[in-house]
C-alpha positions in Angstrom: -24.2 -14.0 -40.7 -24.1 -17.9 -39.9 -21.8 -18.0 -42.7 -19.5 -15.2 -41.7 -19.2 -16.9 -37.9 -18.4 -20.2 -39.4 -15.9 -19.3 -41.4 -14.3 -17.1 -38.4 -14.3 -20.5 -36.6 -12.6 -21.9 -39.4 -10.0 -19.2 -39.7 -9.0 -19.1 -36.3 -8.9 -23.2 -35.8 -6.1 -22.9 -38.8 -4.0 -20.7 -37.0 -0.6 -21.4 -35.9 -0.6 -22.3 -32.3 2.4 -21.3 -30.2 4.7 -24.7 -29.6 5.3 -24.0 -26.1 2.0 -23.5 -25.5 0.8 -26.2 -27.4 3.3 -28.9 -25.5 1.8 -27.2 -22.0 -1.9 -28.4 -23.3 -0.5 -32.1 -24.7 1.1 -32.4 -21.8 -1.9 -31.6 -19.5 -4.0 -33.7 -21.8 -2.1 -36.9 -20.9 -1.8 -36.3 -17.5 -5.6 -35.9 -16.8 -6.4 -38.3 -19.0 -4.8 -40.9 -16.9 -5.5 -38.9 -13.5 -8.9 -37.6 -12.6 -7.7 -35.0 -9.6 -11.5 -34.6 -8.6 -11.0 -38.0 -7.3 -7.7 -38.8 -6.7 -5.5 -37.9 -3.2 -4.4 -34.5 -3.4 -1.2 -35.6 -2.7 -0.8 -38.2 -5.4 -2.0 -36.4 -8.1 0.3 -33.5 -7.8 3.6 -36.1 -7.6 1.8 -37.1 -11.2 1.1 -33.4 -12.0 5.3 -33.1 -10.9 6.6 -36.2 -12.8 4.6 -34.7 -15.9 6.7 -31.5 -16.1 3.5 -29.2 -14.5 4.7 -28.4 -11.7 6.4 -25.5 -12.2 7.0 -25.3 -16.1 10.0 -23.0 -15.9 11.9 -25.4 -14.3 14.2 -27.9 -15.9 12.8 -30.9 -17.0 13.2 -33.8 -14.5 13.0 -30.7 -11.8 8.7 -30.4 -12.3 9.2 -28.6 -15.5 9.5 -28.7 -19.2 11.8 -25.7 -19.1 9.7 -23.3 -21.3 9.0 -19.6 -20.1 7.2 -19.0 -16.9 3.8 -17.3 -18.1 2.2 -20.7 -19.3 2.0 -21.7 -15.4 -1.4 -19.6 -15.3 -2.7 -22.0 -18.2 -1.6 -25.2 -16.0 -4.0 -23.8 -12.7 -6.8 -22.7 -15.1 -7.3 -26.2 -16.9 -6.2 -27.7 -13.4 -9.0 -25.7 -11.6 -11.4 -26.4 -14.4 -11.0 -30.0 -14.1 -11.3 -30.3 -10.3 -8.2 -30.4 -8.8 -7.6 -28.7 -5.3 -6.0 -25.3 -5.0 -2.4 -25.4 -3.8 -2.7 -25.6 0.2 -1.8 -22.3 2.3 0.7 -24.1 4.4 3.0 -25.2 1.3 3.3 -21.1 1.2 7.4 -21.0 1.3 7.5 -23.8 -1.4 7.1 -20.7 -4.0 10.4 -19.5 -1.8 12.3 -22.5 -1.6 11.8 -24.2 -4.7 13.1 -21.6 -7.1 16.0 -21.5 -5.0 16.9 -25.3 -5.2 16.0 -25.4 -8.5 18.4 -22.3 -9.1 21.4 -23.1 -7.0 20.8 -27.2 -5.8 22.7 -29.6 -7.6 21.4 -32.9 -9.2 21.0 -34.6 -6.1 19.6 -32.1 -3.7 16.8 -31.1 -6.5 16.0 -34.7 -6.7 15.4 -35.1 -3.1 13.7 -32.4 -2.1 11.7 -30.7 -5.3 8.8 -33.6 -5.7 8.0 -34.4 -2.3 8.2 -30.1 -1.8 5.4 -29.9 -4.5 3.4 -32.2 -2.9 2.5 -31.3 0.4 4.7 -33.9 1.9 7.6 -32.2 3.4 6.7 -28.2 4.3 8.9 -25.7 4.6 9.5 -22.9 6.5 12.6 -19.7 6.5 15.4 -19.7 8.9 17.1 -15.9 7.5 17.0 -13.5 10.2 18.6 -13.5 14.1 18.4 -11.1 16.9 21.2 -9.2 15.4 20.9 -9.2 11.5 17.2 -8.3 10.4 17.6 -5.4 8.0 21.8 -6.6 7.8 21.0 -9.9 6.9 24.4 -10.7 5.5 25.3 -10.1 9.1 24.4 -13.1 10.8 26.5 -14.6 13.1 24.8 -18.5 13.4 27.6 -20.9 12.6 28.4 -24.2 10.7 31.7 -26.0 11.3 32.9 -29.1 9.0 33.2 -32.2 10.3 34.0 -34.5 8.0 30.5 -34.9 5.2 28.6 -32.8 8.1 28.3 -29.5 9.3 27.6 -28.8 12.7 25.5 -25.8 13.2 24.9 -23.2 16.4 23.0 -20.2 16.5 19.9 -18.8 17.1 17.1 -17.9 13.9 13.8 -15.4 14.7 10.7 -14.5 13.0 10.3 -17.8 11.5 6.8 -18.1 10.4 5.3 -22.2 10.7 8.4 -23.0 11.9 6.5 -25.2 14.0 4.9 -27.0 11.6 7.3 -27.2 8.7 9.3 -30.3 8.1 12.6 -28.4 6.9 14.2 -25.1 6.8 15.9 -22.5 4.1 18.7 -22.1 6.7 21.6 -19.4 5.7 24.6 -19.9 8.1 28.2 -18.3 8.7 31.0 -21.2 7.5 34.2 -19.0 7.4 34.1 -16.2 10.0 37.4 -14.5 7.8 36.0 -13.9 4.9 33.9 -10.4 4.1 30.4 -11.1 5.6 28.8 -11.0 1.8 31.6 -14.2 1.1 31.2 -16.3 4.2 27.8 -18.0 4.2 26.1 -21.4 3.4 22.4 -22.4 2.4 21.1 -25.6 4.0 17.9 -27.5 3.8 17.7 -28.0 7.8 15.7 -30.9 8.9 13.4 -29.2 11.7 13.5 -32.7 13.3 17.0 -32.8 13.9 18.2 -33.4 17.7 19.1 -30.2 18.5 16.4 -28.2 16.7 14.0 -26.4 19.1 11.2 -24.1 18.1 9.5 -21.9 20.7 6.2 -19.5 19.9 6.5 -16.2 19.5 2.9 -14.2 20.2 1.9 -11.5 17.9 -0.3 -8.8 18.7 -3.1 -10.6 16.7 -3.0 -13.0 19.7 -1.5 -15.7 17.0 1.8 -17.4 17.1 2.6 -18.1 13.4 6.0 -16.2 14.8 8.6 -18.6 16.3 12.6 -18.5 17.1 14.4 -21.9 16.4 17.7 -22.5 18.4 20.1 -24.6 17.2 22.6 -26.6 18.9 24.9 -28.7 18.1 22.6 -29.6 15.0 24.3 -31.9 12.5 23.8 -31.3 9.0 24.4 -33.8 6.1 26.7 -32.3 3.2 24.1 -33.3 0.7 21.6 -31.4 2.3 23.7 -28.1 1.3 22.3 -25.9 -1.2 24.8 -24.2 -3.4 28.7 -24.2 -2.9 30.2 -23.5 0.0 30.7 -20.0 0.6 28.1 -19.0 -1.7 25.2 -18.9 0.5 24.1 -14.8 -0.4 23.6 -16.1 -3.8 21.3 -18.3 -3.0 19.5 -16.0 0.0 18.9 -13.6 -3.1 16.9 -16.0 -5.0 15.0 -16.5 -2.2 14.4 -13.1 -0.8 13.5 -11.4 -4.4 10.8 -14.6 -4.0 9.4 -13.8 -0.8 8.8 -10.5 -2.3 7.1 -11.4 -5.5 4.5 -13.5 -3.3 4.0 -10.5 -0.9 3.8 -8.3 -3.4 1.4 -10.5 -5.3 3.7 -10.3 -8.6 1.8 -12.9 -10.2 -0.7 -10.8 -11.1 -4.0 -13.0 -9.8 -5.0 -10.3 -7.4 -8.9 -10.1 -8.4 -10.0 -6.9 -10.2 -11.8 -4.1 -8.6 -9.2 -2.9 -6.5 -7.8 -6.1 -4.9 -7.9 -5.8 -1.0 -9.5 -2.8 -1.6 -12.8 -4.6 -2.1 -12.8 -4.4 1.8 -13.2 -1.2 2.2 -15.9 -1.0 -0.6 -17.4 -3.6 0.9 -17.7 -2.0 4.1 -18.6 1.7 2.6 -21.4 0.4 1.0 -23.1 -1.0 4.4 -22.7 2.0 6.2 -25.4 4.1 6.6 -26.4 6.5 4.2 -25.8 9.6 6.9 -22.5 8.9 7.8 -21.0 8.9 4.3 -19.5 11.9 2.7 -17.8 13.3 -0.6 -13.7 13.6 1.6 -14.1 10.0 2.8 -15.9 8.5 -0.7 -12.8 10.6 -2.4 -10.3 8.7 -0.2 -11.9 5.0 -0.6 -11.3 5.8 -4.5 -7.8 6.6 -4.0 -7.6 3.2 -2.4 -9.3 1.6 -4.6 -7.0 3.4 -7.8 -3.7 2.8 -6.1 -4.7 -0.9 -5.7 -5.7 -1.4 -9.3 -2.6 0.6 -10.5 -0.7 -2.0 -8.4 -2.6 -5.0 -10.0 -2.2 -4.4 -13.3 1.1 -3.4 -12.7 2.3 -6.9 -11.4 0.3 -8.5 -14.2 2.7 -6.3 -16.6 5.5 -7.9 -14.8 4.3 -11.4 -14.8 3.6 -10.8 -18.6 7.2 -9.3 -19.5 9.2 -12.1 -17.2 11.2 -14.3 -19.1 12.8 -16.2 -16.3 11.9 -18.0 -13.0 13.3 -15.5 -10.9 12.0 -11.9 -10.6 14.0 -8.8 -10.6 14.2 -5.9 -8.8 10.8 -4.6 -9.9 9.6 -7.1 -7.1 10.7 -4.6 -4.5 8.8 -2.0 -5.9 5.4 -4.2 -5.6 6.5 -5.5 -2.3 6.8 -1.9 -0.8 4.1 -0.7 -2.8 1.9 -3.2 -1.5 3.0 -2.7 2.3 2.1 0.4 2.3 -1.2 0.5 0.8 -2.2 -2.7 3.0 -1.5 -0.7 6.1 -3.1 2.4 5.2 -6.2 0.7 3.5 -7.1 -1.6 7.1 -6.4 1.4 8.8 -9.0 3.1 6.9 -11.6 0.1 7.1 -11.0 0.6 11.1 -12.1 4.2 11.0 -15.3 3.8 8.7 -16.1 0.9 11.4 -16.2 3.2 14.1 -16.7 1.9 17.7 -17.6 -1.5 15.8 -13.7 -2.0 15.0 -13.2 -2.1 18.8 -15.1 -5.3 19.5 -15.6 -8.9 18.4 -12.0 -10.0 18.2 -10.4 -12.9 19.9 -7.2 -12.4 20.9 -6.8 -15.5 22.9 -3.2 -17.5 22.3 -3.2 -19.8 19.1 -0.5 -21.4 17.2 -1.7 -21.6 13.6 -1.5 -25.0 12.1 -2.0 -24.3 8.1 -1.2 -21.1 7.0 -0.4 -17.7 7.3 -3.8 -15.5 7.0 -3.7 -12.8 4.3 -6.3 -10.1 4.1 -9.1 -10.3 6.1 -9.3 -13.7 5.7 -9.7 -13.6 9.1 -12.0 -10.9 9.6 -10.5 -7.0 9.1 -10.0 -6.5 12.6 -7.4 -9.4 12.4 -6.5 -7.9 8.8 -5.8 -4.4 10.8 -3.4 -5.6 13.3 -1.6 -8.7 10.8 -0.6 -5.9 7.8 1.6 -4.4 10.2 4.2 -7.2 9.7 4.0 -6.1 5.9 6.5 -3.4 6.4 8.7 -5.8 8.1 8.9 -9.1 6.6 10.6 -9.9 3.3 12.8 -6.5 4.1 11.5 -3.7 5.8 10.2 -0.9 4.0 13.1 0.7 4.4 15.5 -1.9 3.1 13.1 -1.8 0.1 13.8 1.9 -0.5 17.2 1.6 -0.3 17.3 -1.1 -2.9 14.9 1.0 -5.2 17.4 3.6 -5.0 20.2 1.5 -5.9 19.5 -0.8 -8.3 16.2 0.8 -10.0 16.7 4.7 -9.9 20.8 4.1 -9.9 21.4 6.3 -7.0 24.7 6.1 -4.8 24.8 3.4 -2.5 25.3 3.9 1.2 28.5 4.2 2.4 29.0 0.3 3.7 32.7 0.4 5.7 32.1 -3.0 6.2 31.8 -4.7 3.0 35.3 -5.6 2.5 35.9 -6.1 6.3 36.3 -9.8 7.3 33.0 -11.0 9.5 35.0 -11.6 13.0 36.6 -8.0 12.8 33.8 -6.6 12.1 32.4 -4.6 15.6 29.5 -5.4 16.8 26.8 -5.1 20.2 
């Protein structure tokens, strides 16, 4: 038998070992070889981790990447994890937003100056998309930037924006020619949240938290180098970063843990109940939670498996939606199995988080209850979602849209 195993060693050490792969693991070799992130500042050792391609190995190289398929990323965080370094922090959330998007649509210099320092923690980042009076009609937005010579001067008004009051810039989408269709007429910018001009005000959320805010802009001057994409071309770029918001609500990268994912609350709660008020209908119902969340799970990691780029597809909408629901249903559920119990020992005194938006029940399920209502809204509402399912997934007819061709300023509105 000793011989058997040993020569099974043997066998598989000859094996051909995939060359991407194999560059991932030299190249994580040097870098902690020469950087110990057990002991190192955070900080630092990621601008190493960056300079060394790992960041995100997708990307170019010089952007953080060594340009080789997107999968291996789950090798870099395992031997990453293993070896001490600190998990990504919660408030660098809309990095996995705004990254892809400058790496997909920034030119040379704009990825230079705003990838690394991005990856590091240094600069955060929050979303400037949606205004009073395009939500669910994004491509209707009505905040403007006029040219002025290498700068842009910007009015308008942005809502919803979650850490807005904490993040260093913004993925700002803005109207730049009024006269062309409303699809053809906008501009990404990387907004300094700094900028005279900028002001961010709380917005309080039934959790009693104000991770909500609306940032007003007046007047704001805008560098030309700080635009991401052409001119004109700002849905493009919105795209890229709305089919990313999705992937990361939906949890498309497939890490959700097994047994049922979020559902582990419920389970969790189920099994310390007492004995007398459990029965068969409601035990049949926790499983039906806990199946839909597996089915979702290994769904995504299919997904993640099959990608072959750094930006997701459709299927993210189907996740994202998927996942909406279920979150809302399932919390809903944990409130009735806690009875009179889900009715106390919450705080819903006025906070403005300072790190990071709460997933879960990270924050107890009371807090989870009332947060996963926003999950039907944010990143495109459920019903949004359907619409593009229907579309561009099941390849129904669109929705008639008598404005599409319309130019923006004749296009009626409240």
């Amino acid at each position: 038998m000793t011989a058997t195993l040993n020569e099974t060693d043997a066998a598989a050490g000859s094996r051909s070992v995939d060359p991407e792969t194999q560059r991932v693991n030299d190249a994580l070799d040097a870098l902690l070889a020469a950087h110990d992130p057990s002991t190192m500042d955070n900080a630092e050792f990621r601008g190493a981790r960056f300079d060394a391609g790992l960041a995100w190995v997708h990307f170019a190289e010089g952007d953080g990447g060594l340009g080789l398929r997107p999968e291996l990323n789950r090798i870099v965080e395992r031997r990453l994890k293993e070896a001490g370094a600190k998990p990504t922090d919660p408030s660098t959330f809309f990095m996995a937003l705004a990254g892809p998007t400058i790496a997909t649509h920034g030119d040379d210099a704009v990825k230079e100056r705003f990838l690394r320092p991005m990856f590091t923690g240094e600069e955060k980042w929050c979303q400037l998309f949606s205004e009073p009076g395009a939500g669910s009609d994004f491509a209707g937005l009505g905040t403007r930037a006029e040219r002025d010579g290498d700068e842009w001067i910007v009015n308008g008004q942005k809502v919803w924006n979650t850490l807005a009051h904490v993040a260093d810039f913004g993925m700002l989408v803005t109207r730049t020619d009024p006269e062309a269709p409303k699809h053809k007429g906008m501009t990404y910018f990387a907004l300094d949240m700094r900028a005279e001009g900028v002001e961010v005000r709380p917005l309080r959320q039934i959790t009693g938290e104000a991770e909500f805010n609306e940032v007003y802009m007046t007047d704001v001057r805008v560098p030309d180098d700080c635009r991401v994409g052409a001119v004109g071309e700002g849905w493009r770029a919105s795209l890229t970063t709305l089919m990313n918001e999705r992937n990361a609500i939906g949890g498309g990268g497939g890490g959700v843990p097994r047994r049922g994912g979020a559902a582990n609350d419920a389970v969790e709660v189920w099994e310390a109940m007492d004995e007398s008020r459990k029965d068969p209908a409601t035990k049949d119902r926790l499983m039906q939670f806990w199946v839909e969340a597996e089915v979702g799970r290994l769904t995504n990691m299919r997904a993640s498996q099959n990608a072959r780029s750094g930006n997701p597809g459709p299927e993210m909408s189907i996740a994202k939606l998927a996942y909406s629901q279920l979150n809302m249903g399932l919390y809903e559920f944990c409130m009735n199995l806690l009875g009179a119990d889900a009715l106390i020992d919450y705080d819903y005194t006025f906070r403005r988080p300072e790190e990071s938006i709460a997933s879960g029940s990270a924050h107890g399920l009371r807090y989870a209850f009332l947060r996963v209502r926003a999950n039907s809204i944010e990143g495109g509402t459920s019903e949004i979602m359907r619409n593009i399912l229907g579309e561009q997934v099941l390849g129904l007819p669109g929705e008639p849209r008598v404005d599409k061709s319309v130019p923006w300023n004749e296009v009626p509105r409240n």
